[in-house]
Every structure is written in structure tokens, then in C-alpha cells.
C-alpha positions as CSV (number, residue, x, y, z in Angstrom):
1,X,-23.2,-72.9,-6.2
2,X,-21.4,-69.9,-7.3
3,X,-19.1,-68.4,-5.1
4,X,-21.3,-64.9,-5.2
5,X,-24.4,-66.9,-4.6
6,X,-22.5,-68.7,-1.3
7,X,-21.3,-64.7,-0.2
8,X,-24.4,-63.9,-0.5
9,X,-26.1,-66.4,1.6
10,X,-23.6,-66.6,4.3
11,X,-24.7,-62.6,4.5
12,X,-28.3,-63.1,5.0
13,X,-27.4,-65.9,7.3
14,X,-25.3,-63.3,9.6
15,X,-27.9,-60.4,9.2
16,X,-30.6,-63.3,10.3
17,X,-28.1,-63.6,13.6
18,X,-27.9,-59.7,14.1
19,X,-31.5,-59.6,13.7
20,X,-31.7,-61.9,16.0
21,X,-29.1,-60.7,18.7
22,X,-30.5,-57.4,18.2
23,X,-33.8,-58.3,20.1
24,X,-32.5,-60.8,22.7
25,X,-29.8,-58.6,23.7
26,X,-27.4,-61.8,24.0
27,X,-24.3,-63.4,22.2
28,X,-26.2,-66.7,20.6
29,X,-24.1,-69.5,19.3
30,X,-26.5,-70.2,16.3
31,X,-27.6,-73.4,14.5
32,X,-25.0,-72.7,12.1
33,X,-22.2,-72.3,15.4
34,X,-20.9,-68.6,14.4
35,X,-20.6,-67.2,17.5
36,X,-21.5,-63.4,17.6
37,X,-20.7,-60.7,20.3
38,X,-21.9,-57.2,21.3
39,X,-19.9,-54.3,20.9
40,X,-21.0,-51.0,22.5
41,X,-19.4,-47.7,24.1
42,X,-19.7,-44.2,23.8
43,X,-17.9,-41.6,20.9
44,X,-16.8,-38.6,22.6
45,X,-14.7,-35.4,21.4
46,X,-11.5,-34.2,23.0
47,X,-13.6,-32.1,25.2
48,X,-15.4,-35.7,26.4
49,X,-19.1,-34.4,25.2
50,X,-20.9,-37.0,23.2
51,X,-20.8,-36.9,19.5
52,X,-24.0,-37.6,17.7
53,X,-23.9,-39.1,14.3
54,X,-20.5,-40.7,14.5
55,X,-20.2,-44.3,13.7
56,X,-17.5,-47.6,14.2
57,X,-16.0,-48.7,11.1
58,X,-14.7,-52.1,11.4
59,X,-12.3,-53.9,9.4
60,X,-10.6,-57.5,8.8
61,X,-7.3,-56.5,8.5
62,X,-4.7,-53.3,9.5
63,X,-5.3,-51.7,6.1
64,X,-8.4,-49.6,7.2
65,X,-8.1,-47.5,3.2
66,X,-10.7,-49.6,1.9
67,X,-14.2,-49.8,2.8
68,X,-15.1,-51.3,6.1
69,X,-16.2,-54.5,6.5
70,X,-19.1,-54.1,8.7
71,X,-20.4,-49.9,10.3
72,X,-22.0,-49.3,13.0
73,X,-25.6,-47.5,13.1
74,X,-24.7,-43.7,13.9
75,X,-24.7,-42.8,17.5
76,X,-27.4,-41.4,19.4
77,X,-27.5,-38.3,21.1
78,X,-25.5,-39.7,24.1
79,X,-22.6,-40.7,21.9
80,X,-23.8,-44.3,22.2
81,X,-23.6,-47.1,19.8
82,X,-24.4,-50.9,19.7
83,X,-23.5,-53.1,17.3
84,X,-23.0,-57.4,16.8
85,X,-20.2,-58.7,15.4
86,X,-19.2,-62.7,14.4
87,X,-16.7,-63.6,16.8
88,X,-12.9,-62.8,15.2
89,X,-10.2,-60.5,15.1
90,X,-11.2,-56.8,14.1
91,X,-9.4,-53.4,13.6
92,X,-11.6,-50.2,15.0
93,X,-12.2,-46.9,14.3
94,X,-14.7,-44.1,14.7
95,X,-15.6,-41.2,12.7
96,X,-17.9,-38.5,12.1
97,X,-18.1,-36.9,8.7
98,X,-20.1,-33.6,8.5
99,X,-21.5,-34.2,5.0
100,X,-22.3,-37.6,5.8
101,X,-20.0,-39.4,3.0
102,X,-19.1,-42.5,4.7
103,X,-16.1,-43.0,2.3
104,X,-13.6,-40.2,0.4
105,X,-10.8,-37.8,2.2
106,X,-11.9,-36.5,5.5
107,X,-12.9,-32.8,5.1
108,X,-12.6,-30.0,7.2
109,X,-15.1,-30.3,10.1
110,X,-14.8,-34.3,10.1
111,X,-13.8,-35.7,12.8
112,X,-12.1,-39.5,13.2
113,X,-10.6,-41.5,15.9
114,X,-7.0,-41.9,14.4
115,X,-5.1,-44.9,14.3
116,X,-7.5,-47.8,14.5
117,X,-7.7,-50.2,17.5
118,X,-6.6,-53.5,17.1
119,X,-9.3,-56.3,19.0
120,X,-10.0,-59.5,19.6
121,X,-14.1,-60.3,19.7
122,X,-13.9,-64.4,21.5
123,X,-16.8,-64.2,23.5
124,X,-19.2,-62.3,26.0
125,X,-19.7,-58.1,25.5
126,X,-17.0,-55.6,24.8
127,X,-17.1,-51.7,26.5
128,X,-15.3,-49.7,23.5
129,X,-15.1,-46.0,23.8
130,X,-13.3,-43.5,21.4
131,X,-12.1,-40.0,21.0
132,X,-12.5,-38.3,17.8
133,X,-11.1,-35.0,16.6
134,X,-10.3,-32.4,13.2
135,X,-6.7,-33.9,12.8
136,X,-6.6,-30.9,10.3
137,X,-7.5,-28.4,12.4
138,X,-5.4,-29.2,15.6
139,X,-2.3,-29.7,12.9
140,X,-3.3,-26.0,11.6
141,X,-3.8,-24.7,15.1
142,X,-0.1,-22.9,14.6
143,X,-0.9,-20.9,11.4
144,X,-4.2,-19.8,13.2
145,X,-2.2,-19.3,16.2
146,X,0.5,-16.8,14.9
147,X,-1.1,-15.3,11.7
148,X,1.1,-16.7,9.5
149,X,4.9,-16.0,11.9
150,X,5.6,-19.7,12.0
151,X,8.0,-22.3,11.7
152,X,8.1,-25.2,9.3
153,X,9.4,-28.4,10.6
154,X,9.7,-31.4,8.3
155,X,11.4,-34.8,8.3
156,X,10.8,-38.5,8.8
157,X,9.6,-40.9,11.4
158,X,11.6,-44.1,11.5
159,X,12.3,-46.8,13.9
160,X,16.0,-48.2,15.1
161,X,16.1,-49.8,11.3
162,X,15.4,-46.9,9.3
163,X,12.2,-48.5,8.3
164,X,8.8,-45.7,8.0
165,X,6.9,-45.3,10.2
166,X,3.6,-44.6,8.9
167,X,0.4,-43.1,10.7
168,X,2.3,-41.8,12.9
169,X,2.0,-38.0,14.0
170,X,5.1,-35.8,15.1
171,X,4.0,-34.1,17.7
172,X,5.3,-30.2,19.9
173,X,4.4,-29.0,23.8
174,X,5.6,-26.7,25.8
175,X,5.6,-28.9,28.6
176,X,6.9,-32.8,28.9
177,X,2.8,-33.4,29.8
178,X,0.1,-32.7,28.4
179,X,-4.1,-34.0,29.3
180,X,-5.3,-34.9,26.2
181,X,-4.1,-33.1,22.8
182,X,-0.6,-31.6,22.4
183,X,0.5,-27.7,21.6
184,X,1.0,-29.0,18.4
185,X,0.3,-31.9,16.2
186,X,1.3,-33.0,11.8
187,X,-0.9,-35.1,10.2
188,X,-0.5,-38.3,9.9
189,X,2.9,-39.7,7.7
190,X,3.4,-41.1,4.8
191,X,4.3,-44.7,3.6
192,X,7.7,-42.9,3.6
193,X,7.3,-41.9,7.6
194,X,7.3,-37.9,6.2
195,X,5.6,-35.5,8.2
196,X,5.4,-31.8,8.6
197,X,4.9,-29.7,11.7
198,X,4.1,-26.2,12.0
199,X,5.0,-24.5,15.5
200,X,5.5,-20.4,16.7
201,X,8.9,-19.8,17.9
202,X,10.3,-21.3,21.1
203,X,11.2,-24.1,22.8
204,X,9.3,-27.4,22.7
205,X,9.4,-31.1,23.9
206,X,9.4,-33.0,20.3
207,X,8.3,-36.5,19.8
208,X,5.1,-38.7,17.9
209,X,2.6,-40.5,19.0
210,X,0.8,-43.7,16.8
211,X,-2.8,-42.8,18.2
212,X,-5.0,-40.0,17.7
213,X,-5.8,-38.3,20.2
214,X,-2.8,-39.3,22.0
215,X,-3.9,-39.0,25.3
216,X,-1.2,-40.9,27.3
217,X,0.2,-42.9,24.5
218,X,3.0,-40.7,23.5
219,X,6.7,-40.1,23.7
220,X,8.2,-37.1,23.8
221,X,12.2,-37.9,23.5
222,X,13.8,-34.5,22.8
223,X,13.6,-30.8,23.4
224,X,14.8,-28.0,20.8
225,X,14.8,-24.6,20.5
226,X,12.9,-23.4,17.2
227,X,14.0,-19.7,16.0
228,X,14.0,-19.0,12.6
229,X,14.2,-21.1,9.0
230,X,12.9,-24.4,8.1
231,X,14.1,-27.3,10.4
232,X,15.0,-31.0,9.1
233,X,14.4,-33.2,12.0
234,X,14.2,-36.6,11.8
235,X,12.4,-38.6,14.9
236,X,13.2,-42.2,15.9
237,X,10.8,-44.0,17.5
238,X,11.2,-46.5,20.4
């Protein structure tokens, strides 16, 4: 047997157990002992209202710039989704695409879930939940914000060695807290760990954050005053 031919088989032989799992609404250890587990939750936005037509994409390994290895059905009006899984270790993320390309450069009005969550699927059901939001638009919000009267700041984020950082976000607030999304936010670095930031005049809390939305996972490690010019600043993370 070719190895195409056994790919294909052990497919139909998992979509059998999904089938399967799908109508019992249990985790079965199957004649062929793969071992498959429900994964559910609820996409929301940053406002926590329930996105419809947002799906899990779930991959193998950390590099999540290739196509997924297994997507959930879109969510229903709720935000719900439920999907089965062969037991292993995945990497998670949501996203909602407005055009309803599953694959290609997000586009304005798409949303995604940021950095994706690292799990490990053993046994029994898993709750998973996600936040998704416009990266672009929250790391434009300063150009709409001022009309143009802004401040460019660019650099790298590196940790204690030097080494990039990347998919990280630099991140600005007024305040040393903030609930859910900060003042301001870059995209996400490069392979290089370079990022750009956009902020009004003033002074601001600087730091990054390796998740999108942040929500409480985020470190803001300095405070500046921004006046006039274009800043290098560098960021070192913990």
C-alpha cells in the first residue's frame, strides 16, 4: 500500500469516529484504540457578544502559517462551536474572515484570536473560549484618533539574549491597567521582533504582550513621554 492510499484511509477511518462521536455525544476509544475528545466553547469579540461565522483552526505544530490541520464548523449564532479531535497535542486559534476565505492575509473587517493557544487533548471534554478582534484596526485606532497628528514609534522586541521575539505586539495606555484592549496596540512583529506603534502625544505605560487580545496577559515595564519625531525604542521582554 502506498503511503497516499494509507493517508487516505486512516482519514476516512477518523471521519468514521467523528461521525460517530458526533451522534453519541461521547469520547469513544474505537476498535482501532484512537482515542478522540470534544472540544467546545464560545467565540466572542472584545465587547463579549458572540460572533457568528467564526471558526477553530487547529494545528500540529507552533507554525500556525500553513493550513490547519483540522477547522471547526462555523459558529452558530451564540458564538458556539463543537468539534472532535484524536487525542494529542494541538495549537488553537479562532478567526472570523468577512469574505469567507479561510486561507490568505487577514483583511480589514476580519477578525482572529491572536497568538494561538497551546493544548493538550488526553481525555474527557475541553471548555475553550476565545476573543477575536481587527488587529488592524485597534493598531490604526491612533491615525483615526488624531487625523493624522501622530507619533511613530518603531523598534525591536527581544528577550535578555537579544534573540526576536516574534508575534509579539508592543503595546501604549495611559494607565498601568487596562480591561481588555490597550490605548494602543502594533501589529504583530517580525521574525526580526520589529514592530511599529502609532500613538498621539503624551505620556504612556509602554510594554507587549504575546496574546491578542491581551486581556491580563501583558507587561507594561516602562513609562515615556512621546512629544514630537520618530522614537527608536527597543522593548525587552521578561
Amino acid at each position: 500500500m502506498t503511503k497516499e492510499c494509507r493517508k487516505i484511509n486512516l482519514c476516512l477511518v477518523f471521519l468514521l469516529l467523528v461521525f460517530s462521536a458526533g451522534y453519541s455525544g461521547l469520547c469513544p476509544v474505537s476498535a482501532f484504540g484512537l482515542q478522540t475528545i470534544i472540544v467546545e466553547g464560545k467565540i466572542l469579540n472584545s465587547e463579549g457578544k458572540a460572533v457568528e461565522g467564526a471558526e477553530v483552526f487547529i494545528y500540529g505544530s507552533s507554525d500556525i502559517r500553513r493550513p490547519a490541520d483540522f477547522i471547526s464548523a462555523k459558529t452558530d449564532k451564540d458564538g458556539g462551536y463543537r468539534m472532535v479531535l484524536p487525542a494529542g497535542k494541538y495549537w488553537l486559534i479562532a478567526r472570523f474572515r468577512k469574505g469567507g476565505l479561510r486561507y490568505g492575509p487577514l483583511m480589514p473587517g476580519d477578525k482572529h484570536s491572536g497568538s494561538p493557544v497551546e493544548i493538550d487533548l488526553l481525555s474527557g471534554e475541553h471548555q475553550m473560549n476565545f476573543v477575536v478582534a481587527d488587529l488592524h484596526e485597534a493598531a490604526n485606532m491612533s491615525r483615526k484618533k488624531t487625523g493624522g497628528d501622530y507619533i511613530k514609534i518603531k523598534g525591536r522586541i527581544a528577550d535578555r539574549d537579544g534573540l526576536p521575539v516574534k508575534m509579539a505586539f508592543a503595546i501604549a495606555n495611559k494607565k498601568k491597567e487596562f480591561p481588555v484592549l490597550p490605548d494602543y496596540v502594533s501589529t504583530w512583529t517580525d521574525d526580526d521582533g520589529y514592530y511599529t506603534l502609532y500613538v498621539p502625544r503624551g505620556k504612556y505605560h509602554i510594554g507587549y504582550a504575546r496574546i491578542f487580545p491581551p486581556g491580563k496577559n501583558y507587561f507594561l515595564n516602562r513609562e515615556e513621554v512621546f512629544d514630537n519625531g520618530e522614537i527608536n525604542l527597543d522593548i525587552i521582554v521578561k
